[in-house]
KEMAR-68094 format. One record per residue (C-alpha): residue in one letter; x negated, y negated, z negated. Coordinates in steps of 0.02 Angstrom, whole numbers, plus 50000, padded with zeros to 5 digits. Last residue first. Layout:
! residues N
AXYZ
...
END
This chain:
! residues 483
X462324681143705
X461674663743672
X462454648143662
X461984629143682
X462254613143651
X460834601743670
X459834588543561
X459034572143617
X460134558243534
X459164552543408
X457854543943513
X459134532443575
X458904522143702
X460124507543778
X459934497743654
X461564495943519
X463114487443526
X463414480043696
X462624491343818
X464224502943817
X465484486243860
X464544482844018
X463894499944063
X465624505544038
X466494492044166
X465204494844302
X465364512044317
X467454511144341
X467164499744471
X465774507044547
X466954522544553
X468234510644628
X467074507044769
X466914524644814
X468654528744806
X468634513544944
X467174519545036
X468134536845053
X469684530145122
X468514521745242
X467794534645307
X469554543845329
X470074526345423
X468644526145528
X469694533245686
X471204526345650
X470624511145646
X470444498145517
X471234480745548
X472854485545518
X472474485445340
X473564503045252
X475054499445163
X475474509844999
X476934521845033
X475804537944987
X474864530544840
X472944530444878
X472404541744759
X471704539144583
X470934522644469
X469244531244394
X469474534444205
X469114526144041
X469404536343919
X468384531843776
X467014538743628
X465534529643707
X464704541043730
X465854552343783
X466574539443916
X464744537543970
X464524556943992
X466264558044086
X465874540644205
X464034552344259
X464844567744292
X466234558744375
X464784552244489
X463934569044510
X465754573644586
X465994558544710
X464104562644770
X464464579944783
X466054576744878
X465264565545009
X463944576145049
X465074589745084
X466144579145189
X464864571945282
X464994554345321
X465244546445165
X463474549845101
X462644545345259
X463424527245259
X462724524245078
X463694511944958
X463894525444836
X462194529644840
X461744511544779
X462724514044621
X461754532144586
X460284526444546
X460684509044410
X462144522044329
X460774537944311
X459334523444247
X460934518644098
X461314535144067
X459674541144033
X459354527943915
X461104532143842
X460764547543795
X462544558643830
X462134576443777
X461714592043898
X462194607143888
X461524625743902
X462184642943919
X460754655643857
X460734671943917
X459414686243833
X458504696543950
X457134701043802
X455564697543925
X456254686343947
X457594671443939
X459044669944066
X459504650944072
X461204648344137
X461564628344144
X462984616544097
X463334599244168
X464944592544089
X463834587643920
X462924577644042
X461144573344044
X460004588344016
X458824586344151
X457774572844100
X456974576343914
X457954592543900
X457074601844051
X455504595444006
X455464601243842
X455784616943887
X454384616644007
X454384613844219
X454364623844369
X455674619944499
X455614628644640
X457074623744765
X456244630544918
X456004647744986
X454834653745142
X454254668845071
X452474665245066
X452694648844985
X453964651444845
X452774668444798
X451144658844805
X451854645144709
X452384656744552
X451154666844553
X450124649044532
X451264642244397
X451254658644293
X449334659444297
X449314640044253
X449964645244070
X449674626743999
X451484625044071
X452374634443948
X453944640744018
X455474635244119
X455864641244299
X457194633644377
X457724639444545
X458654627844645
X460534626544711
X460944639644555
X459604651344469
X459124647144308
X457664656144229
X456794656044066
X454974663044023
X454444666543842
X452694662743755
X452384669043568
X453184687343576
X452294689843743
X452584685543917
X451974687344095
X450964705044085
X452044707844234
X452194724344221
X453854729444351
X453334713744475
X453264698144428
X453834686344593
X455124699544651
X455714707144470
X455884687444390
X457214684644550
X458124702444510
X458254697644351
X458524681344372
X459864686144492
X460644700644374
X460924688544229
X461604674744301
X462994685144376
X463154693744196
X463324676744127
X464594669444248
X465614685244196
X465524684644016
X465864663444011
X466984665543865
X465944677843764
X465314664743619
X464084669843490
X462984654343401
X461174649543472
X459894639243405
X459314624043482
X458154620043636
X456694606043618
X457034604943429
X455054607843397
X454584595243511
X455384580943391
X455824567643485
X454724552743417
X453384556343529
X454544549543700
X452794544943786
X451454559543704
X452864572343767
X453194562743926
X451304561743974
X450974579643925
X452164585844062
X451784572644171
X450094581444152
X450314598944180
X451614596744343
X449884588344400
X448944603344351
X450234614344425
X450184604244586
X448354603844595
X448074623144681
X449394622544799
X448744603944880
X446794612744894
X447674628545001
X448384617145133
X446804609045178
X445614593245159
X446064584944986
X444974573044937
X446334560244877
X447154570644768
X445594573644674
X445344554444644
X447354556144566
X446744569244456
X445494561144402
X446364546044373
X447834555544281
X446484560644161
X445654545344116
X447594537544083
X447704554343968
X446364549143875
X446664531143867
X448314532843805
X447684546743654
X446364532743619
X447634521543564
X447884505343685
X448504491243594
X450334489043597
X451714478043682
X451544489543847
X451434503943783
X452964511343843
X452684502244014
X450834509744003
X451514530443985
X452854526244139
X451424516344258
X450384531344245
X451784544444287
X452454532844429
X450544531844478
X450414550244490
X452054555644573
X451214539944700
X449564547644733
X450284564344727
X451664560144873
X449994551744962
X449144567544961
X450674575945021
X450744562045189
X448954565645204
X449364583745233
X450654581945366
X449524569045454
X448234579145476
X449494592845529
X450324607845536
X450374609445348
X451594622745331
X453424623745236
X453624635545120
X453024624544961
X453604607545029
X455144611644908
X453724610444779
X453024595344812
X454784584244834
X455214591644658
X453704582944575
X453944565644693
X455884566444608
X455094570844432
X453914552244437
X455214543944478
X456124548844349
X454434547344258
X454644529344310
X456514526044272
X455904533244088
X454884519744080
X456104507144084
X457094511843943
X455804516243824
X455204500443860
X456924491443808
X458034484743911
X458984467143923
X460704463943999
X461424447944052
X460204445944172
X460384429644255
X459604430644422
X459514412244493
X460754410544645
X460054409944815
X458674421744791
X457094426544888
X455834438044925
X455714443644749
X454424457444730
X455064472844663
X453994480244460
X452864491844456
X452114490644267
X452804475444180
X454854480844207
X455934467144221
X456284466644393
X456804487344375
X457724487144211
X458034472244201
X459374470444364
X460564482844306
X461844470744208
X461444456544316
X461264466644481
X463044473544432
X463854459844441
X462964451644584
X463554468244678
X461894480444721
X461274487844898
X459834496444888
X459054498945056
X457734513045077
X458824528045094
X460594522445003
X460704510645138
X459384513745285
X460204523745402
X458804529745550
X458784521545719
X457254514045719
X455794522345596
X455634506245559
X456494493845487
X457214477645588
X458094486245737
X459294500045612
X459294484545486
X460604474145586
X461734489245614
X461654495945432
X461874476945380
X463594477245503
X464364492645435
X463944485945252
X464794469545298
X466364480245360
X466604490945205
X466254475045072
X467754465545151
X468924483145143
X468334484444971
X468614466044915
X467044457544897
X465924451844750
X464124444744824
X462734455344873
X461104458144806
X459904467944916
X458404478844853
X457214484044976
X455994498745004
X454734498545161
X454094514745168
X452374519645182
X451564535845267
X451204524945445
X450274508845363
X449844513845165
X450384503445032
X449244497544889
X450174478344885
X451384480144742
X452864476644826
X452624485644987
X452114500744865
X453724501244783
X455074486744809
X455344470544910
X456874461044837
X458244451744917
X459364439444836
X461134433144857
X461784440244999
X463334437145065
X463024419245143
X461764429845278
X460394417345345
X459314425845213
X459614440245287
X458594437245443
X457254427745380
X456624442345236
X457004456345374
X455784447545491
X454434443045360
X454454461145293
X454224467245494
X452874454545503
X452074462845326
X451924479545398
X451414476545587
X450034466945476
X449614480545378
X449244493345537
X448504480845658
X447404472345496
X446754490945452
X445944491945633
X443874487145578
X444104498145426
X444604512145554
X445754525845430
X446964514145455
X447204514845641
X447574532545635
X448854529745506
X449934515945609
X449744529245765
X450694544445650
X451894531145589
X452434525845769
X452464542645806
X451394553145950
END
């Protein structure tokens, strides 16, 4: 038996919950003394549950945010190797990488143009541990802002659910750990609708829907097998979906996907798109589906995952829908509405998507457009990844982050209406340090394009947060075409 497994034992035994919480808090204490006896860092933060005190020994993680001081690459590459070795024997499970995973590492630079929107939030926010320097934050975020890294949040626990879909409960502890998953998609969802409240009283549409997620998050909590966790998710999918339409209410649901214009170019990525949602719709649907009508349409996109866009009210759809991803043992479901899919998904104007509408079989190539509240929670996620070991290890892994990251430099450029670019290859007669072996070197070459991404990142959030707040409600339609 785990660790984790014994912690949660113990914690269902009122008279054992102090074993379980205080192996919890002493491993907090350790990693809060040890680093602080590192010059580098600057400040440490305890995030999520630790952070707000309703964590639960054996399904918890202990999240951390580390500020580091400005370093040379080379510098920065071997302090990172030697915090992943110091917090492999302070964080458990032992053994495992940590940064990217549960350690976010952030420059002092960027920590004080990033740093608001997550210690500044009133709903959720990281508990400082300590800091050596005081914080300045020399960026401040809206609401709007901060509660969208919530229902971000919010989406990641959502997608987490569903690609659980095929896999079996085998388990007590299997099925506690997807209670807890709802608990939390639920409390990211809550915490997102109250930080956009925040500075005003609550309306009775609020409390409503703050009743609702309650209820939902009691029923969560009671579940006792498999079958009761497939038959809440597309209630829960359900509400997040109604909390980010009553949330962002000033864009207009009507303009959720806009009108289409002729263009032929991408024939042949169409057609491809075309005969696997067709084939895709055919397998869950069958030939009479009864699935749509002239007032509700289904739209697919099939590429890593399947996206599945429709009105989610219609929980018939949802539940063929899970019983088909779960009896034939595929992941990558992701159900969700029109609106849904433009609200978070729609980012970059690089990005585009495939969506195969029925029952008419019409192709729709979608884009995204730069918003710079989504921007700005993309640039404070995707900073720590590039300090990850994992992600530099694996080629594959490596390259996707490097591309999402041009993604993300392209839609800020565009927003911003520049050019600013990430510095490019190693030049071949440029010296190497003889300090990094030959066998790290590729790893290294990597951390250093790496580096300069953060580089690159780090010099557009500061000059594209200076003219305007970060959101902008305006700036919520798509580019599309249909054939």
């Amino acid at each position: 038996m785990h660790l984790n497994e014994v912690l949660l034992r113990l914690n269902r035994f009122k008279g054992l919950r102090f074993f379980g919480s205080s192996a919890y808090k002493l491993c907090t204490h350790t990693i809060s003394s040890v680093l602080f006896r590192i010059p580098e860092i600057r400040s440490l933060y305890m995030a999520g549950s630790m952070a707000s005190g309703d964590f639960v020994p054996g399904l918890s993680d202990i999240d951390i945010i580390v500020v580091i001081s400005e370093m040379s690459p080379e510098k920065e590459y071997h302090f990172l190797r030697g915090l992943e070795r110091k917090l492999r024997y302070l964080m458990p499970p032992f053994g495992k990488d940590k940064i990217g995973t549960h350690v976010f590492v952030y420059s002092v630079k960027e920590w004080s143009l990033l740093g608001d929107l997550s210690a500044g939030k009133k709903f959720g926010p990281p508990l400082k541990l300590f800091e050596k320097d005081i914080d300045i934050f020399t960026r401040r975020y809206d609401n709007d802002t901060k509660a969208l890294q919530h229902f971000y949040k919010a989406a990641w626990r959502l997608e987490a659910l569903q690609d659980n879909l095929s896999s079996p409960v085998k388990s007590a502890f299997d099925l506690r750990a997807r209670q807890r998953t709802m608990e939390r998609c639920l409390q990211s969802v809550l915490h997102g609708l109250n930080e956009m409240n925040a500075d005003a009283p609550p309306s009775p549409r609020l409390t409503e829907l703050t009743n609702r997620i309650i209820t939902l998050q009691d029923k969560s909590r009671e579940l006792n097998e498999a079958s009761s966790f497939k038959s809440l998710l597309p209630q829960i999918i359900q509400i997040f979906d109604v909390a980010i339409r009553n949330g962002f209410s000033s864009v207009p649901v009507d303009a959720e996907l806009p009108e289409a214009s002729n263009n032929m170019d991408d024939g042949r990525k169409i057609n491809t798109a075309r005969m696997q949602a067709a084939e895709l719709f055919k397998n869950i649907f069958g030939d009479n589906p009864g699935t749509t009508d002239g007032s509700h349409e289904l739209m697919i996109c099939t590429t890593t995952y399947d996206y599945i866009v429709f009105d989610l009210e219609r929980h018939e759809i949802s539940e063929k829908l899970i019983r088909y991803y779960a009896a034939n043992k595929k992941s990558g479901l992701r159900m969700m509405s029109p609106y849904l899919l433009n609200r978070l998904y729609l980012n970059f104007p690089t990005v585009s998507y495939t969506l195969i509408k029925f029952p008419e079989c019409k192709a729709s190539i979608i884009k995204g457009r730069p918003d710079r509240s989504r921007l700005v929670n993309d640039t404070y996620s995707i900073l720590p990844q590039l300090r990850a070991t994992a992600k530099r290890q694996n080629s594959e892994t490596y390259k996707s982050l490097s591309n999402w990251t041009h993604h993300i430099i392209r839609a800020w450029n565009m927003q911003r209406n520049t050019t600013l670019s990430v510095p490019g290859e190693m030049k071949s007669g440029e010296a190497k340090s003889s300090d990094i072996h030959a066998e790290v070197e590729n790893e290294y070459e990597r951390f250093r394009k790496l580096k300069s991404m953060s580089s690159v990142l780090t010099a557009l959030l500061d000059e594209g947060t200076n003219t305007q707040s970060p959101y902008d409600s305006r700036q919520h339609l798509s580019e599309s075409t249909f054939v």
